[in-house]
LUMLO-509595 format. One record per residue: x, y, z of N, C-alpha, C, O in turn; residue number from 1; residue in one letter. Coordinates in nm, 4 decimals, m for minus. Example, Ala and Ser with C-alpha at 12.3 -4.5 7.8 and 13.67 -1.06 7.14 Angstrom:
2
((1.3190; m0.5690; 0.7800); (1.2300; m0.4500; 0.7800); (1.3200; m0.3300; 0.7800); (1.4236; m0.3319; 0.8465); 1; 'a')
((1.2850; m0.2250; 0.7080); (1.3670; m0.1060; 0.7140); (1.2900; 0.0030; 0.7870); (1.3409; 0.1138; 0.8039); 2; 's')
This chain:
137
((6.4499; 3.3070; m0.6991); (6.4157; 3.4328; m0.6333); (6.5273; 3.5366; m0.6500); (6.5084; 3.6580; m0.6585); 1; 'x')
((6.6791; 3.4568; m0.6549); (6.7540; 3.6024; m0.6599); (6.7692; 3.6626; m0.8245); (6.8214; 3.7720; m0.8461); 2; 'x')
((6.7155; 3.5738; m0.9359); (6.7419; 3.6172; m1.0566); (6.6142; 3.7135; m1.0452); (6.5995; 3.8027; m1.1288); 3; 'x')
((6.5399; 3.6987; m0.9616); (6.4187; 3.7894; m0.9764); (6.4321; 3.9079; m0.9512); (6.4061; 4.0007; m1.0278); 4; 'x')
((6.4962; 3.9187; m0.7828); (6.5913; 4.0465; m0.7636); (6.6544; 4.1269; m0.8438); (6.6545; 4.2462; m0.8741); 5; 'x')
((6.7025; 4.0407; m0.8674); (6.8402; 4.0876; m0.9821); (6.7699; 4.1754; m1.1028); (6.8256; 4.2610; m1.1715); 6; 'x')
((6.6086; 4.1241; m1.1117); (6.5991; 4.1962; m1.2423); (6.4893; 4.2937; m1.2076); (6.4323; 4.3374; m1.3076); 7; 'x')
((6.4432; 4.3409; m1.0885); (6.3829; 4.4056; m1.0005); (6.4786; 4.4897; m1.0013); (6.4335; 4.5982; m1.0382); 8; 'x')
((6.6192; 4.4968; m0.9732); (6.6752; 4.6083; m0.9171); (6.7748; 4.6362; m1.0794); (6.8636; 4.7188; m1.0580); 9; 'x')
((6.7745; 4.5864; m1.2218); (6.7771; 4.6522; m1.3003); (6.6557; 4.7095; m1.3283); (6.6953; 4.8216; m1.3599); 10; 'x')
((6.5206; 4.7141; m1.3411); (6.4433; 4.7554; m1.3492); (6.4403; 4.9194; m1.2983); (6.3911; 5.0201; m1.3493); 11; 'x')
((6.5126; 4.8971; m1.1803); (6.4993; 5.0528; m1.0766); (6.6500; 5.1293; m1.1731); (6.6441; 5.2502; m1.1955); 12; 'x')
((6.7221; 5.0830; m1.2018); (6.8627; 5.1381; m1.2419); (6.8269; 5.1437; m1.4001); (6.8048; 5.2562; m1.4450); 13; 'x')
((6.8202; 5.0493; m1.4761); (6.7681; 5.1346; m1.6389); (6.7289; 5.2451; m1.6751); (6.7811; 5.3195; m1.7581); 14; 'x')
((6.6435; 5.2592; m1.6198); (6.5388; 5.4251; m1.6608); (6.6096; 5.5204; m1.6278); (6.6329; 5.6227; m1.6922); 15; 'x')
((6.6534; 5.4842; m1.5064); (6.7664; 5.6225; m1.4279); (6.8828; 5.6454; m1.4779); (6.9552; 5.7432; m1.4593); 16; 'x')
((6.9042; 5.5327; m1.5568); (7.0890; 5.5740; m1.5722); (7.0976; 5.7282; m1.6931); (7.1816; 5.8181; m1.6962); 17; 'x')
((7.0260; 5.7154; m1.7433); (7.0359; 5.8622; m1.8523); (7.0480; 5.9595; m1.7100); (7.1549; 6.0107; m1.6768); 18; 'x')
((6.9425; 5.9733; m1.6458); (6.9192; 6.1271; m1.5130); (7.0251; 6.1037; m1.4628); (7.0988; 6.1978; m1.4922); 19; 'x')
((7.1198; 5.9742; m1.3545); (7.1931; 5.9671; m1.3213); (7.3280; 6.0246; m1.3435); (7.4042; 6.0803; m1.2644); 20; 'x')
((7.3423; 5.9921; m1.4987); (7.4871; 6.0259; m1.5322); (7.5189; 6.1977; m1.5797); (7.6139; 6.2760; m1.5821); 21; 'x')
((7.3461; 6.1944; m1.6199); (7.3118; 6.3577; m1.6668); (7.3482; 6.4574; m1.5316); (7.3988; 6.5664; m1.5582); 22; 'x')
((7.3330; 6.4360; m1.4407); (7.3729; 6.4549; m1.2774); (7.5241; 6.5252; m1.2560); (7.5669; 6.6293; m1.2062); 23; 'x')
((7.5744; 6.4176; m1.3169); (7.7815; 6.3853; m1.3335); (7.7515; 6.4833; m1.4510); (7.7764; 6.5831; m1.3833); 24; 'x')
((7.7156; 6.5395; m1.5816); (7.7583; 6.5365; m1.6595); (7.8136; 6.5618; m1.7778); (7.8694; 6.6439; m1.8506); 25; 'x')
((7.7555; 6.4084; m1.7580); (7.7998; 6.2689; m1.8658); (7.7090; 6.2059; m1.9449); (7.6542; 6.1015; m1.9094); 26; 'x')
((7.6877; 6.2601; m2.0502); (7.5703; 6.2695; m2.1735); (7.5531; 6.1376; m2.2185); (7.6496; 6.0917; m2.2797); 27; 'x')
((7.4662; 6.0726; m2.2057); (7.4128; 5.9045; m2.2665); (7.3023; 5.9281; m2.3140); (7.2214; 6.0080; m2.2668); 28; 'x')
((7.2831; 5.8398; m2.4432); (7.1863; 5.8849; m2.5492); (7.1202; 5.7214; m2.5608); (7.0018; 5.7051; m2.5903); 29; 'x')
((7.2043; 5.6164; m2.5361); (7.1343; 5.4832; m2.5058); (7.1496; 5.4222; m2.3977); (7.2578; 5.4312; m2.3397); 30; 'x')
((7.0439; 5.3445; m2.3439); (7.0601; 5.2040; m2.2154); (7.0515; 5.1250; m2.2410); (6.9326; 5.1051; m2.2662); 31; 'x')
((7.1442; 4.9917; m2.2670); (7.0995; 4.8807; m2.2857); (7.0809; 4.7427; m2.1830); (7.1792; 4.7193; m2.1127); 32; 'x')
((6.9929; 4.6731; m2.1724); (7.0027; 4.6158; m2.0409); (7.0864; 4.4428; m2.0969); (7.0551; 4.3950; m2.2059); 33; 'x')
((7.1552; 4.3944; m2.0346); (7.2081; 4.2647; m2.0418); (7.2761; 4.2438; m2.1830); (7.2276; 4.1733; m2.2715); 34; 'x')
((7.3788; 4.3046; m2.1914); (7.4732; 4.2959; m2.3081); (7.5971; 4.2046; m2.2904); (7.6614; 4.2193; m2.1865); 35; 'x')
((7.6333; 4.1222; m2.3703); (7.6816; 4.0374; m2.3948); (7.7620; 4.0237; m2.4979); (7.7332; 4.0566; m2.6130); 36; 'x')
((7.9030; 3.9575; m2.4489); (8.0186; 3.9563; m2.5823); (8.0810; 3.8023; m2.5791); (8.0931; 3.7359; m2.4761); 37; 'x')
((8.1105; 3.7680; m2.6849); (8.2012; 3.5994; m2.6601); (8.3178; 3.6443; m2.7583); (8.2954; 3.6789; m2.8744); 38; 'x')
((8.4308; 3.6408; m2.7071); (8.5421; 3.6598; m2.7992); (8.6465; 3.5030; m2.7523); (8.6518; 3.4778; m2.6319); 39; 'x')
((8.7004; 3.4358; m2.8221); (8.7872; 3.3288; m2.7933); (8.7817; 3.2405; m2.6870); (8.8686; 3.2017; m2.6090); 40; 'x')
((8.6472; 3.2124; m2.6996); (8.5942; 3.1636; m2.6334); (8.6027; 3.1744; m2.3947); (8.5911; 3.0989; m2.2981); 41; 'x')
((8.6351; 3.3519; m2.4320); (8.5960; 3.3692; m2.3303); (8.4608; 3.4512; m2.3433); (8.4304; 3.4761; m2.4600); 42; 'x')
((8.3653; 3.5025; m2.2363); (8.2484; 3.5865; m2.2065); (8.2427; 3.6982; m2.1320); (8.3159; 3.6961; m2.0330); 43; 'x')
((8.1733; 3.8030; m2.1503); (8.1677; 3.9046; m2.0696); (7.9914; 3.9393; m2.0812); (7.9194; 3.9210; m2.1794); 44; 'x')
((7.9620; 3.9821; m1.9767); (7.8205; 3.9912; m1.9650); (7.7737; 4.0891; m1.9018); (7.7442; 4.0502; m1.7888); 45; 'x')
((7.7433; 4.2352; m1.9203); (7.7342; 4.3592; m1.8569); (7.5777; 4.4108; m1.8461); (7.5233; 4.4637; m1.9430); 46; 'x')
((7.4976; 4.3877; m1.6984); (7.3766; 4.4335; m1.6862); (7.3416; 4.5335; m1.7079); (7.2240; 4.5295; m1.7440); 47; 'x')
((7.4032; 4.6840; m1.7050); (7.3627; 4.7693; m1.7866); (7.4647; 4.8082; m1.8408); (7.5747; 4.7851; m1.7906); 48; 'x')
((7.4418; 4.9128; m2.0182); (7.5276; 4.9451; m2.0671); (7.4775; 5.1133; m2.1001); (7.3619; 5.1329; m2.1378); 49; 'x')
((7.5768; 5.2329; m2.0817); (7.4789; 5.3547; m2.0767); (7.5967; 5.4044; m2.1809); (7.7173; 5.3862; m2.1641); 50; 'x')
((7.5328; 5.4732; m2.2953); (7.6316; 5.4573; m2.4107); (7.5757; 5.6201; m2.4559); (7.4599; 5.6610; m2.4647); 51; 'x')
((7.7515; 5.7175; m2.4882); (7.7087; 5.8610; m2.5326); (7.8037; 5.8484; m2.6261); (7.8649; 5.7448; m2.6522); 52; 'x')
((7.8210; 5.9905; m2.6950); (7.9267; 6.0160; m2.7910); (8.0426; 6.0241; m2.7222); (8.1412; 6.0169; m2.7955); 53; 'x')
((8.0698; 6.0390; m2.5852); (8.2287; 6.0789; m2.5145); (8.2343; 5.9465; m2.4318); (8.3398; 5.8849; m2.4162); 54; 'x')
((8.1268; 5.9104; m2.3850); (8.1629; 5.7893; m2.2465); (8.0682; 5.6918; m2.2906); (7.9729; 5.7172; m2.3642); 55; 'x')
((8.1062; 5.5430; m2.2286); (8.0418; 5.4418; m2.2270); (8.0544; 5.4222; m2.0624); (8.1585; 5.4319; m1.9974); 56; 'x')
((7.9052; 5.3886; m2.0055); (7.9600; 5.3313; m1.8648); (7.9014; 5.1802; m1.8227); (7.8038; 5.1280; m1.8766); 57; 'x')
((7.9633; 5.1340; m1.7391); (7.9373; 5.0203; m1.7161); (7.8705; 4.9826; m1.6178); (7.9363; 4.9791; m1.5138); 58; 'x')
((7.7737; 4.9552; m1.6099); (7.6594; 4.9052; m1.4668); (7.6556; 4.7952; m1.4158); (7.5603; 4.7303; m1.4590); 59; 'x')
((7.7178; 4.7408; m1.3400); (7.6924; 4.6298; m1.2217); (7.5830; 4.6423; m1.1662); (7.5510; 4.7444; m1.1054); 60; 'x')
((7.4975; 4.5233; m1.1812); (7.3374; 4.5726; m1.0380); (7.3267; 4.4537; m0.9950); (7.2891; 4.3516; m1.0526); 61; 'x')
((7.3704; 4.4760; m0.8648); (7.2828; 4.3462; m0.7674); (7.2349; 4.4030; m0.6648); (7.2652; 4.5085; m0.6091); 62; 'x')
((7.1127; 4.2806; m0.6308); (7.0219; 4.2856; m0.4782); (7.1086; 4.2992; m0.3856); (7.0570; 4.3574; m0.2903); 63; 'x')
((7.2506; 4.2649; m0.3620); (7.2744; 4.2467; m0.2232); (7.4332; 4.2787; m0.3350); (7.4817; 4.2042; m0.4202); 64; 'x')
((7.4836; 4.4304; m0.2848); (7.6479; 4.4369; m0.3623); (7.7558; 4.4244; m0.2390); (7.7550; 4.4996; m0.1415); 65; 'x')
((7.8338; 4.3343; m0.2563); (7.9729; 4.3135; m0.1903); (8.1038; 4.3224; m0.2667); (8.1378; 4.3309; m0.3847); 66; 'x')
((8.1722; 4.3157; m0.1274); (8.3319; 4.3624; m0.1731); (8.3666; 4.2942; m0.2932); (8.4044; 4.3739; m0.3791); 67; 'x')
((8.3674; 4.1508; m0.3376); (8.3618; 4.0534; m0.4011); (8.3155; 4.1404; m0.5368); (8.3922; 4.1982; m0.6138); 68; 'x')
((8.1855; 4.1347; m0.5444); (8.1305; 4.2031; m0.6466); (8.1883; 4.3297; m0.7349); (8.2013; 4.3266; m0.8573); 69; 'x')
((8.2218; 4.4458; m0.6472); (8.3180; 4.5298; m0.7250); (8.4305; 4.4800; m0.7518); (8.4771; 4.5430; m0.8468); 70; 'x')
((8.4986; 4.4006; m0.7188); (8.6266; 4.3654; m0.7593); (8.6477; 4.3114; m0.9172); (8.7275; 4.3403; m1.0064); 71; 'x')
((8.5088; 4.1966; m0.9028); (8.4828; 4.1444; m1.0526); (8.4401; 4.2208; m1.1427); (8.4544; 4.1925; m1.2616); 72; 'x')
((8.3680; 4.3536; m1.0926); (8.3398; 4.4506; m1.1790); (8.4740; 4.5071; m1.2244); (8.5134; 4.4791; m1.3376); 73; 'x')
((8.5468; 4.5843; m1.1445); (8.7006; 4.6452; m1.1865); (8.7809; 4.5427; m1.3114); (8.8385; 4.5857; m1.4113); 74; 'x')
((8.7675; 4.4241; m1.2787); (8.7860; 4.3093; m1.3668); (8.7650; 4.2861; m1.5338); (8.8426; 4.2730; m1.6285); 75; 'x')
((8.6327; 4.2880; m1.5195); (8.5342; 4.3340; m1.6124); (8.5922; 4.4766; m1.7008); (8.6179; 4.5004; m1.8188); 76; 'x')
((8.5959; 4.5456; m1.5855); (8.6120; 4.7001; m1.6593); (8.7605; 4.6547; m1.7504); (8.7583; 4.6702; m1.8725); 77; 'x')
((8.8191; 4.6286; m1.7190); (8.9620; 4.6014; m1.7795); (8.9548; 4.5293; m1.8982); (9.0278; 4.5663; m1.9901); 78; 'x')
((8.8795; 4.4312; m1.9150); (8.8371; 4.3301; m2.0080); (8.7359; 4.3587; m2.1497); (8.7186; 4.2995; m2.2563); 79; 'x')
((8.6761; 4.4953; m2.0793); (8.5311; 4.5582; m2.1381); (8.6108; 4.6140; m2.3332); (8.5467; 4.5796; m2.4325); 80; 'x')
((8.6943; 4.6646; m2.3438); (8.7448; 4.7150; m2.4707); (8.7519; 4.6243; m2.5964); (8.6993; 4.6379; m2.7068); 81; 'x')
((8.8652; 4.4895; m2.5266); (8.9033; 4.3831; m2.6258); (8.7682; 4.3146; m2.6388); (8.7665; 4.2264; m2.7247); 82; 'x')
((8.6704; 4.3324; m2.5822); (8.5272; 4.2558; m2.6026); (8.4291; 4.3434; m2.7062); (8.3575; 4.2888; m2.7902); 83; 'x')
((8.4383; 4.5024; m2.6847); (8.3376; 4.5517; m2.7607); (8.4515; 4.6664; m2.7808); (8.4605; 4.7524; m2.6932); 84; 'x')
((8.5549; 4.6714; m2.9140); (8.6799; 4.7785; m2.9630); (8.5951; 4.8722; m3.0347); (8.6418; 4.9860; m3.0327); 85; 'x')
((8.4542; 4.8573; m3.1152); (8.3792; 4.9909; m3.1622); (8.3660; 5.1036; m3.0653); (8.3184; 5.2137; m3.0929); 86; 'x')
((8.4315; 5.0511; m2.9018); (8.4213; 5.2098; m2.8077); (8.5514; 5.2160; m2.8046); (8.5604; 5.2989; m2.7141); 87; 'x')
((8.6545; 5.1937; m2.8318); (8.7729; 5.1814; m2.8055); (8.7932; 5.2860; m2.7739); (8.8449; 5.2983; m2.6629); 88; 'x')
((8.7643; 5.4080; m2.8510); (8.7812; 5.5829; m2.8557); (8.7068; 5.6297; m2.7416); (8.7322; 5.7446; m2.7053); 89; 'x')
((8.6285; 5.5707; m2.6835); (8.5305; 5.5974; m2.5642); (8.6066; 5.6415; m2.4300); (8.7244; 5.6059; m2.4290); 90; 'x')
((8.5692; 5.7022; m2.3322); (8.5891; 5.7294; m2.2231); (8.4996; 5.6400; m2.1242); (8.4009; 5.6804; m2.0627); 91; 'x')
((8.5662; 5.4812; m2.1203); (8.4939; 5.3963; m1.9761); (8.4941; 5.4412; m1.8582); (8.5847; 5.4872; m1.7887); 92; 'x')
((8.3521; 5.4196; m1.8348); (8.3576; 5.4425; m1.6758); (8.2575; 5.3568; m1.6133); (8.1530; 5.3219; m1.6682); 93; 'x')
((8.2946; 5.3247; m1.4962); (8.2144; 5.1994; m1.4120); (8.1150; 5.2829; m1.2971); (8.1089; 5.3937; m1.2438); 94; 'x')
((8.0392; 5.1462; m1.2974); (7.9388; 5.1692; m1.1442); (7.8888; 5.1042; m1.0813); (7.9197; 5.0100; m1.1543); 95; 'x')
((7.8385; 5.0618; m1.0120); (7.8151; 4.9746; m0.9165); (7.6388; 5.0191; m0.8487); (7.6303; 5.1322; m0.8010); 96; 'x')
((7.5306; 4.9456; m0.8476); (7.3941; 4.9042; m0.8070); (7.3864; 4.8325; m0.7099); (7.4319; 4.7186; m0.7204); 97; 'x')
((7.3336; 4.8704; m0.5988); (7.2676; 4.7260; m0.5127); (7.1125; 4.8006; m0.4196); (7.0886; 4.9138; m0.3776); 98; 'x')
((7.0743; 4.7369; m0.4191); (6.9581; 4.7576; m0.2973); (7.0094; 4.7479; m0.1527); (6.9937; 4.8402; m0.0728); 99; 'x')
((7.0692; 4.6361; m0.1230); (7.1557; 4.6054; 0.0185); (7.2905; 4.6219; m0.0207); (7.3494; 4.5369; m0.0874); 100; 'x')
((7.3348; 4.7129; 0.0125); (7.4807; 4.7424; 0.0266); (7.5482; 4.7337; 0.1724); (7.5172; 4.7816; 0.2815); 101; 'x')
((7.6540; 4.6520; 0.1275); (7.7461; 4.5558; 0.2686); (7.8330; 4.6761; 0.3051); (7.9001; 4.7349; 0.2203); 102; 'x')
((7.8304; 4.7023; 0.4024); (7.9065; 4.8372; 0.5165); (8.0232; 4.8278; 0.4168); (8.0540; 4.7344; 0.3427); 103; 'x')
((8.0736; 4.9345; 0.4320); (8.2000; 4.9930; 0.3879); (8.2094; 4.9122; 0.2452); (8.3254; 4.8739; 0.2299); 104; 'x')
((8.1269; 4.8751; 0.1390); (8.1550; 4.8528; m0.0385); (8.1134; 4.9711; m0.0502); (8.2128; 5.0299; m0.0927); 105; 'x')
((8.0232; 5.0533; m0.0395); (8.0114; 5.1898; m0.1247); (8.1287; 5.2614; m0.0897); (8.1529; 5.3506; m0.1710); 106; 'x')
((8.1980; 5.2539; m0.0098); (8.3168; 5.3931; 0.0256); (8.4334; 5.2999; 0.0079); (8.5368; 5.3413; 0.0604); 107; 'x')
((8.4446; 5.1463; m0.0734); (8.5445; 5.0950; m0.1198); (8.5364; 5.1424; m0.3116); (8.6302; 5.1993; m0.3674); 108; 'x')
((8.4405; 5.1133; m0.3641); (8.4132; 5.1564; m0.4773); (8.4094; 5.2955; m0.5335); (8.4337; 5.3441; m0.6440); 109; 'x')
((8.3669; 5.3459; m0.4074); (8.3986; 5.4867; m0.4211); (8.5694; 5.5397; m0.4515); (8.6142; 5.6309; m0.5210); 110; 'x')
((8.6275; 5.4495; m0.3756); (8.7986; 5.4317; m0.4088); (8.8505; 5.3979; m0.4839); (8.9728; 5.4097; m0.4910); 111; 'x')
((8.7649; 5.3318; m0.5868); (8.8119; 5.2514; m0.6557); (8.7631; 5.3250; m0.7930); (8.7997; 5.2764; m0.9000); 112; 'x')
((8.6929; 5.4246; m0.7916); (8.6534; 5.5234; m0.9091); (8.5074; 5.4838; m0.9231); (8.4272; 5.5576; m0.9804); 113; 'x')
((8.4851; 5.4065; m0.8883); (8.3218; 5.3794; m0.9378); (8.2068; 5.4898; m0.9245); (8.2078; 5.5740; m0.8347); 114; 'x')
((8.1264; 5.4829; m1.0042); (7.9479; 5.5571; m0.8831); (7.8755; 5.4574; m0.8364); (7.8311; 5.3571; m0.8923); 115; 'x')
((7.8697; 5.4875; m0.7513); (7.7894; 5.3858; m0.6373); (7.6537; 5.4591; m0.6371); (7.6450; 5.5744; m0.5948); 116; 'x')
((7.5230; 5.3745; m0.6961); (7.4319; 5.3593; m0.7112); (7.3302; 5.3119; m0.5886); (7.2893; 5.1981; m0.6113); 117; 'x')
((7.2915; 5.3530; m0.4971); (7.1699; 5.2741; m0.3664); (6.9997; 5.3454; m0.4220); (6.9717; 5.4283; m0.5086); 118; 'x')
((6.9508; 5.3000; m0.3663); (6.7751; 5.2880; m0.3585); (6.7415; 5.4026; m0.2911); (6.8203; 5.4347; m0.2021); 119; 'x')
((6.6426; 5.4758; m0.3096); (6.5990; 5.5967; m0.2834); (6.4957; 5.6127; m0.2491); (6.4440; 5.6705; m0.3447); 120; 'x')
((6.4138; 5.6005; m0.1654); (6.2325; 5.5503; m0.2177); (6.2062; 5.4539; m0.3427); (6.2749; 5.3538; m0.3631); 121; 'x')
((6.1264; 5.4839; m0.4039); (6.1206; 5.3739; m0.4964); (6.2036; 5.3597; m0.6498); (6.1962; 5.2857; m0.7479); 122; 'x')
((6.2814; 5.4708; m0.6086); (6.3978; 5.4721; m0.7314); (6.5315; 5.5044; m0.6479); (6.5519; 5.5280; m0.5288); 123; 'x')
((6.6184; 5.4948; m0.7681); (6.7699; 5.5300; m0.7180); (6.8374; 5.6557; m0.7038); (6.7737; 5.7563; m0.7349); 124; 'x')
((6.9449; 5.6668; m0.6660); (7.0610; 5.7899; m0.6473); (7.1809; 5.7265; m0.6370); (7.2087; 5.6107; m0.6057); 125; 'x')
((7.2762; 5.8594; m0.6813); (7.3882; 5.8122; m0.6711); (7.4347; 5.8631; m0.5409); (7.3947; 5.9702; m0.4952); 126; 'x')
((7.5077; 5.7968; m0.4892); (7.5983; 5.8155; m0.3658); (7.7043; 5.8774; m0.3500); (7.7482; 5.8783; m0.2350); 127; 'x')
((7.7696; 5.9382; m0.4394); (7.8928; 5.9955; m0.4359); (7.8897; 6.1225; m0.4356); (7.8114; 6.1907; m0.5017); 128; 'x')
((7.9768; 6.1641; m0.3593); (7.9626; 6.3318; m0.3326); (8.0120; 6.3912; m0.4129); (8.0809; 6.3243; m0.4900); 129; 'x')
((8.0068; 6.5023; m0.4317); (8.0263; 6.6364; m0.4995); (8.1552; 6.6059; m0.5416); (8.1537; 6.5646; m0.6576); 130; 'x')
((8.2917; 6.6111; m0.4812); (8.4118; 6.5676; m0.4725); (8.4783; 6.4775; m0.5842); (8.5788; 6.4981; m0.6522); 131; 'x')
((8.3772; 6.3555; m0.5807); (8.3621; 6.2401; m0.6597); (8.4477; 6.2959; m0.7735); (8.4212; 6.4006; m0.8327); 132; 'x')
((8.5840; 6.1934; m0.8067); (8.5996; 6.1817; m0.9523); (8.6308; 6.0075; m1.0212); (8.7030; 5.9152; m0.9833); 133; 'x')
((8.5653; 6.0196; m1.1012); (8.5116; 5.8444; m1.1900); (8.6966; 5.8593; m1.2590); (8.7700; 5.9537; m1.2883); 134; 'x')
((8.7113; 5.6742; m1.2603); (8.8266; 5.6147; m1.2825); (8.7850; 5.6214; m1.4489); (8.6646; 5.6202; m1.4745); 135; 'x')
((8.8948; 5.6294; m1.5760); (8.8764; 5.6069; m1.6628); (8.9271; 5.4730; m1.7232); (9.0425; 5.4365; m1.7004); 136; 'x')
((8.8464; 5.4026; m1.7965); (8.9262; 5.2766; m1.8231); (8.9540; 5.2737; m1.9977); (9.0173; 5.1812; m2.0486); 137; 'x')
């Protein structure tokens, strides 16, 4: 049931991430959903990938996002280059998805440079105010 979630609430975040970032923007010309790298025999595994000529960003989506969760994302973000170096020249930037968001992770991620992504009616928005400026990785 939660891989089901999980792909329920990329479902709601795919389509959007072009409008989303277009919002910020931040021009993306592809989405890719569940991208995947194996380098030396470690893995990296990124549920969405929103890819322009200036920025690549990185999408975390879960049903239920916690503190936990962005952290491994920030993680990730750090890791994201030596896995896929054809963006090397890119401007990374992260974000973060959930349907249930745990009190105070959106205004931790928000600290942490991310866009924080929540549910809207039956689609998404981003959460970050006007103010908002995204961490580069």
């Amino acid at each position: 049931l939660i891989g089901k979630w999980g792909r329920f609430v990329e479902g709601l975040v795919l389509p959007a991430a072009k409008r989303l970032m277009a919002e910020c923007g931040i021009a993306v010309e592809k989405v890719s959903p569940r991208v995947s790298a194996q380098k030396n025999g470690d893995h990296l595994e990124i549920d969405v990938l929103a890819i322009g000529e200036e920025h690549v960003v990185m999408i975390e989506v879960k049903s239920a996002l916690g503190v936990q969760d962005v952290k491994d994302h920030l993680k990730d973000l750090g890791r994201f280059k030596t896995f896929f170096p054809e963006y090397k020249e890119r401007k990374l930037l992260g974000a973060v998805a959930g349907i249930v968001i745990d009190e105070g992770v959106d205004r931790y991620a928000y600290q942490q440079g991310l866009f924080v992504i929540g549910q809207r009616g039956d689609t998404v928005r981003l959460l970050n105010d006007a103010d908002f400026q995204p961490k580069e990785w």
